[in-house]
C-alpha positions in Angstrom: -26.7 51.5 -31.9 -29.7 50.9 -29.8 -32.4 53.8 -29.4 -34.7 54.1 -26.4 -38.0 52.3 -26.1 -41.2 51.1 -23.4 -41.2 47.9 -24.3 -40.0 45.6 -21.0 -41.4 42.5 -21.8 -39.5 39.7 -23.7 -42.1 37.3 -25.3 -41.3 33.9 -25.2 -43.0 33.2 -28.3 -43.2 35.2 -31.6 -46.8 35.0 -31.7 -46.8 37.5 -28.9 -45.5 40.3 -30.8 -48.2 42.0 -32.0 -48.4 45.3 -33.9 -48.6 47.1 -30.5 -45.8 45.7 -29.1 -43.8 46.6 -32.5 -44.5 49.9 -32.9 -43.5 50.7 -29.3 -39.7 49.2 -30.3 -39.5 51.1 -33.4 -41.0 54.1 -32.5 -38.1 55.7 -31.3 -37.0 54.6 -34.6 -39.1 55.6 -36.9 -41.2 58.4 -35.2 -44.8 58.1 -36.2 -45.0 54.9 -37.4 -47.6 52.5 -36.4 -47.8 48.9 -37.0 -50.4 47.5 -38.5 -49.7 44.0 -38.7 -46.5 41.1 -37.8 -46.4 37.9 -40.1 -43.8 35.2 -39.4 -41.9 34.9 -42.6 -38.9 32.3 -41.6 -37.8 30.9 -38.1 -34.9 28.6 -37.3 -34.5 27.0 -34.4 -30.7 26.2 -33.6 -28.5 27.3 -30.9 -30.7 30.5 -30.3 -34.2 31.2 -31.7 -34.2 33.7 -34.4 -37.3 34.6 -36.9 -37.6 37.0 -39.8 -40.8 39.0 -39.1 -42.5 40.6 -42.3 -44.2 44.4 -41.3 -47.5 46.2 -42.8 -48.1 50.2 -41.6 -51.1 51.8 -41.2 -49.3 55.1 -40.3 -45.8 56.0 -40.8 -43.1 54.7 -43.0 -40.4 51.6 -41.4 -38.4 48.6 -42.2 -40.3 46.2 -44.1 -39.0 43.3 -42.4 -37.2 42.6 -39.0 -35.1 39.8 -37.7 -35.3 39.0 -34.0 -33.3 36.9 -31.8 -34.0 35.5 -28.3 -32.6 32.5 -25.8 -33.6 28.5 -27.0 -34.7 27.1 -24.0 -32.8 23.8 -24.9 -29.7 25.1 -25.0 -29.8 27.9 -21.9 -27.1 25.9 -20.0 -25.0 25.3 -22.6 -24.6 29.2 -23.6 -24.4 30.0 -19.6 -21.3 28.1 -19.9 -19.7 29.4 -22.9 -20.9 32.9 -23.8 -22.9 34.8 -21.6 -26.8 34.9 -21.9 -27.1 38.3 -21.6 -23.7 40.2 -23.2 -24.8 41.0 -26.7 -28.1 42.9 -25.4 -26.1 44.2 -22.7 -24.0 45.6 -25.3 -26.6 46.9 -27.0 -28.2 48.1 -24.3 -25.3 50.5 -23.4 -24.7 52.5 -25.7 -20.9 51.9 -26.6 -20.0 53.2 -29.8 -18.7 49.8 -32.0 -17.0 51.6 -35.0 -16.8 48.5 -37.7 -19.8 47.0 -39.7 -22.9 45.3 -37.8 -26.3 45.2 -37.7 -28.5 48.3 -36.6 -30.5 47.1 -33.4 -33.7 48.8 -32.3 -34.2 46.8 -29.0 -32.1 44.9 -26.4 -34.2 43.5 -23.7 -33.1 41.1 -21.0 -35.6 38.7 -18.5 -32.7 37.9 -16.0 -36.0 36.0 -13.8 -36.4 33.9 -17.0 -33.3 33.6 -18.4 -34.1 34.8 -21.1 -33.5 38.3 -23.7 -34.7 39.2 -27.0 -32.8 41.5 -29.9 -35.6 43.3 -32.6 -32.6 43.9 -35.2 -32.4 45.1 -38.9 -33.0 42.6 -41.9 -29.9 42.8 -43.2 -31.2 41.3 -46.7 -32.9 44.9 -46.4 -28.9 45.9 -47.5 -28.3 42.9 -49.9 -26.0 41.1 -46.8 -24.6 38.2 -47.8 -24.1 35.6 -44.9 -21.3 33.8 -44.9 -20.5 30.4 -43.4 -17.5 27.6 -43.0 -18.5 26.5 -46.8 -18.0 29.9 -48.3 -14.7 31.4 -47.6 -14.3 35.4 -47.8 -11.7 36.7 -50.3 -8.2 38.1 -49.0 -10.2 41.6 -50.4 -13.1 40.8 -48.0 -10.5 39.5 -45.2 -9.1 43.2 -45.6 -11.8 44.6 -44.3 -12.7 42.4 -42.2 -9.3 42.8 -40.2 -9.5 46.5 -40.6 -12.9 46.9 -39.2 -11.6 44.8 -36.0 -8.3 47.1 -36.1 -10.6 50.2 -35.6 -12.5 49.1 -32.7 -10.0 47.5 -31.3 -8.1 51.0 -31.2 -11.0 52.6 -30.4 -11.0 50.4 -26.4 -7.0 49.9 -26.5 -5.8 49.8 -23.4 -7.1 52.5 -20.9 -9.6 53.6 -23.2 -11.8 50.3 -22.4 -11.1 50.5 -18.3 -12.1 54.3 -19.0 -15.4 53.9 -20.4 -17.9 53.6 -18.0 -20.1 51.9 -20.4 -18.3 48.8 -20.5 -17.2 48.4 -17.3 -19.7 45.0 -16.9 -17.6 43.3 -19.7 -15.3 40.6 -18.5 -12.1 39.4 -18.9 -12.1 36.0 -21.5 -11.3 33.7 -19.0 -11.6 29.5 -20.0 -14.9 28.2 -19.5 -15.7 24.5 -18.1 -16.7 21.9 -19.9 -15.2 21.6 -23.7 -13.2 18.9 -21.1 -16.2 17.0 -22.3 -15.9 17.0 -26.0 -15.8 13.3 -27.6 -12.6 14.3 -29.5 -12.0 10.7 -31.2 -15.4 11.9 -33.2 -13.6 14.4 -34.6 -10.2 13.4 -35.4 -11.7 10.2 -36.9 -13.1 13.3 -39.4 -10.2 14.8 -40.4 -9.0 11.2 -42.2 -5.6 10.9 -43.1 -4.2 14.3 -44.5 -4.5 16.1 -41.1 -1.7 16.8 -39.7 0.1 14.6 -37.4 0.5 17.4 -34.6 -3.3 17.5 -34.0 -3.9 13.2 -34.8 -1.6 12.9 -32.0 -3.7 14.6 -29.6 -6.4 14.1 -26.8 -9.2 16.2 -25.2 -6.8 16.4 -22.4 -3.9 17.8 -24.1 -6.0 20.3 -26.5 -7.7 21.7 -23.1 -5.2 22.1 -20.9 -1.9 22.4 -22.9 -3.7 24.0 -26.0 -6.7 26.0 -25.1 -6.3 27.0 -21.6 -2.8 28.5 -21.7 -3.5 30.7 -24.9 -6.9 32.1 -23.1 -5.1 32.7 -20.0 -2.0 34.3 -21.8 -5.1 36.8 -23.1 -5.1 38.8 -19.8 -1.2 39.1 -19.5 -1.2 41.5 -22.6 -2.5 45.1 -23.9 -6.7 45.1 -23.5 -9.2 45.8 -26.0 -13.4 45.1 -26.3 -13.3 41.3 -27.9 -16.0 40.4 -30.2 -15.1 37.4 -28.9 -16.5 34.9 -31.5 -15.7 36.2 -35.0 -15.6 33.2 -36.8 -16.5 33.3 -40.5 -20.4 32.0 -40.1 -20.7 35.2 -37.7 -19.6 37.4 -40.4 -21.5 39.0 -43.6 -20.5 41.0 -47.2 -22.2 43.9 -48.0 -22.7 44.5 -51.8 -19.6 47.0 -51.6 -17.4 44.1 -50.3 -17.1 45.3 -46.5 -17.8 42.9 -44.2 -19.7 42.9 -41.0 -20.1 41.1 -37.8 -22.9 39.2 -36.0 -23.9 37.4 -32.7 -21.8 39.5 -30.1 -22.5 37.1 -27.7 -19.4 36.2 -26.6 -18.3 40.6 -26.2 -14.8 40.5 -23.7 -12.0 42.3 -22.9 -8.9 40.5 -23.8 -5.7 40.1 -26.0 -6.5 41.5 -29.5 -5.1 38.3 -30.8 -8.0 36.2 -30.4 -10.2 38.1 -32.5 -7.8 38.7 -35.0 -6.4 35.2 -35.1 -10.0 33.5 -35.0 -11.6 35.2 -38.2 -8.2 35.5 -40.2 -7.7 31.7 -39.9 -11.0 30.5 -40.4 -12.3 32.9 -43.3 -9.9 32.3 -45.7 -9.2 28.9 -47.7 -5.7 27.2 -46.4 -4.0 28.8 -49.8 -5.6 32.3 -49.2 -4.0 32.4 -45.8 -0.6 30.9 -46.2 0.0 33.7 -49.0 -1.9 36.7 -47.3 -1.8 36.0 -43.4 1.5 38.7 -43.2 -0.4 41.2 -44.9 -3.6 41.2 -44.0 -1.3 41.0 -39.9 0.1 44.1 -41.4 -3.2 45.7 -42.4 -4.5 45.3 -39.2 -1.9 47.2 -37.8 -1.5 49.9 -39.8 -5.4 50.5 -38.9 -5.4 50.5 -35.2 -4.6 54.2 -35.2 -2.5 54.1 -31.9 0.1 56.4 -31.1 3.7 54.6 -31.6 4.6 53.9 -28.3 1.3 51.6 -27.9 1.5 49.8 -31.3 2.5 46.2 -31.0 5.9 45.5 -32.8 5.5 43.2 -35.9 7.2 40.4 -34.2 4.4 40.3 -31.4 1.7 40.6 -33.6 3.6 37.3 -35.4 4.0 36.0 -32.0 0.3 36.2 -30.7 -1.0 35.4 -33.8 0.8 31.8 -34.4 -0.4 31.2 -30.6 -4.0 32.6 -31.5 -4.6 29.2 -33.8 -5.0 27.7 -30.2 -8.8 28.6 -29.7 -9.7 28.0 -33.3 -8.6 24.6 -33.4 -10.0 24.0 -29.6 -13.1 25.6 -30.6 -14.0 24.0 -34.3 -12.5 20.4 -33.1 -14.9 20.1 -29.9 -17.5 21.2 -32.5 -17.3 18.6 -35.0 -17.0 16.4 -32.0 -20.7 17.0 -31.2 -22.4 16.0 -34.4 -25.5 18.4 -35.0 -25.8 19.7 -31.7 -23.8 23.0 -32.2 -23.0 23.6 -36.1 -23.8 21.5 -39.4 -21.1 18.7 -39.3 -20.1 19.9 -43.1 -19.8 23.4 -41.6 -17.5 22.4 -38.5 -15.4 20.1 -40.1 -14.6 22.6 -42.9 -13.3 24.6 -40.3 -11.5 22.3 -38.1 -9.4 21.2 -41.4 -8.4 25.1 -42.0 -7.8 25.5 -38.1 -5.8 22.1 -38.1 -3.7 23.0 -41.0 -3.0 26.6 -39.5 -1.6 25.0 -36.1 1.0 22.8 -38.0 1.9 25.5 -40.4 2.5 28.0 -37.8 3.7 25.7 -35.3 1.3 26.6 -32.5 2.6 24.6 -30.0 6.3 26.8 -30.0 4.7 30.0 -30.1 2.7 29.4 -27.0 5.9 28.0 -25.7 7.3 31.3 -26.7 4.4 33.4 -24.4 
């Protein structure tokens, strides 16, 4: 959760946080504490701009390190297309309980003049967080909690629970956005080399977008609502030393089909073998934790149903990806996961299911 603090501005730099500014976001946190000095430890420019930002006291007691998080001005229109520049400080911002593993945020600001926000959020090295990414798969143990933490707050926003709360009444339906259209596809493809499957060889940009991607979103508001993460693709995951894993970058938060979510992270987070032998139980895992009464459970044959569909947005997603080179993800990283969303779509024949809804 967020707590309550002064601060209104959103540098644009990170050399304009100073001690002052600090202290005012993590007073509320740490009551007493005063901040004595801000060193840049590590920055990394990519899709957003994120630093790790080492703290000295001269009164008080707090975190010894923060991370922080704020727009990249290069890539502003490309995020106003695809996520949302302001829905993970919005969510942040508002107080709605999120009952799974994430990080603890102390400040969610939002410039709407400039574009631009910033999140002041734990260091979650503090906790011995292990970051994961396309390259390093999660166990079926991990994937378990991963899937069970999603059950729980999906169930939490199921249904009229989500239209209920006023504190999420700003987030919107996951709707296709314009532009993946674009996506030099042939790049990719020419990637995969010759084990790929012939269903995805076969296709274009044109056929992935419109007879792929865009039915499966739009089949996402015809179907039981929940709160989305909305992007919960292995690289925005994390394993705590006690094997539960966590979530990051809620920048894509939605209401939609729980599929997506559920579909997204299963298929991506596990090697092709781990999935083929797992993907029923880990489905069955999932809902055995959403905690609904009976008559609002999905049957198991729906939750088969929207879950072969589901591979539609990984593949879309990962394939327009490694399309772009460098400009979104590491080309190792993306084409990792473009092979494990490409062998899912043949395996669980995609194209039928979404026939099917």
């Amino acid at each position: 959760m967020t707590y309550p603090t002064t601060v209104s501005v959103v540098p644009t730099d990170w050399d304009q946080i100073t001690p002052e500014w600090m202290t005012a976001v993590l007073a509320p946190h740490h009551p007493g504490v005063r901040v004595a000095a801000v060193e840049l430890l590590t920055r990394d420019d990519g899709t957003n701009r994120c630093a790790r930002l080492g703290l000295t006291y001269s009164e008080g007691c707090g975190p010894a390190t923060v991370f922080v998080k704020a727009a990249e001005p290069d890539h502003k229109e490309l995020i106003r297309l695809t996520s949302g520049m302001f829905h993970e400080p919005r969510l942040f911002m508002c107080g709605a309980e999120l009952p799974l593993e994430h990080p603890d945020v102390y400040a969610a600001l939002i410039d709407e003049d400039d574009y631009d926000f910033l999140l002041v959020m734990e260091d979650l090295t503090a906790r011995g967080a292990d970051p994961r990414d396309g390259l390093r798969p999660l166990t079926v143990e991990q994937a378990v909690s991963g899937v069970r933490g999603l059950a729980r707050l999906h169930g939490k926003y199921w249904g009229k629970r989500l239209s209920e709360d006023c504190s999420l009444n700003w987030v919107e339906s996951f709707v296709p956005w314009n532009g993946m259209e674009m996506a030099p596809l042939s790049n990719a493809l020419d990637l995969l080399g010759p084990d790929a499957p012939d269903e995805v060889m076969e296709l274009t940009i044109d056929l992935l977008v419109d007879d792929i991607w865009k039915p499966y979103i739009r089949s996402l508001v015809r179907a039981p609502q929940t709160l989305l993460h909305g992007d919960p693709h292995v690289g925005n995951t994390y394993v705590l030393p006690n094997g539960e894993v966590g979530f990051l970058d809620w920048q894509v938060v939605r209401r939609g089909n729980w599929s997506l979510d559920v579909g997204y992270f299963i298929q991506g987070a596990l090697t092709v073998r781990d999935r083929r032998r797992a993907e029923r139980y880990l489905l069955a895992e999932y809902r055995d934790a959403l905690d609904l009464p009976p008559d609002e459970l999905p049957s198991v044959d729906e939750i088969w149903l929207r879950y072969r569909a589901s591979v539609a947005h990984g593949l879309t997603i990962w394939l327009c990806t490694a399309s772009a080179g460098e400009l979104w993800q590491h080309p190792y990283i993306a084409l990792a996961l473009a092979e494990r969303y490409s062998t899912a779509f043949a395996d669980l024949r995609t194209a039928e299911a979404l026939a099917q809804l």
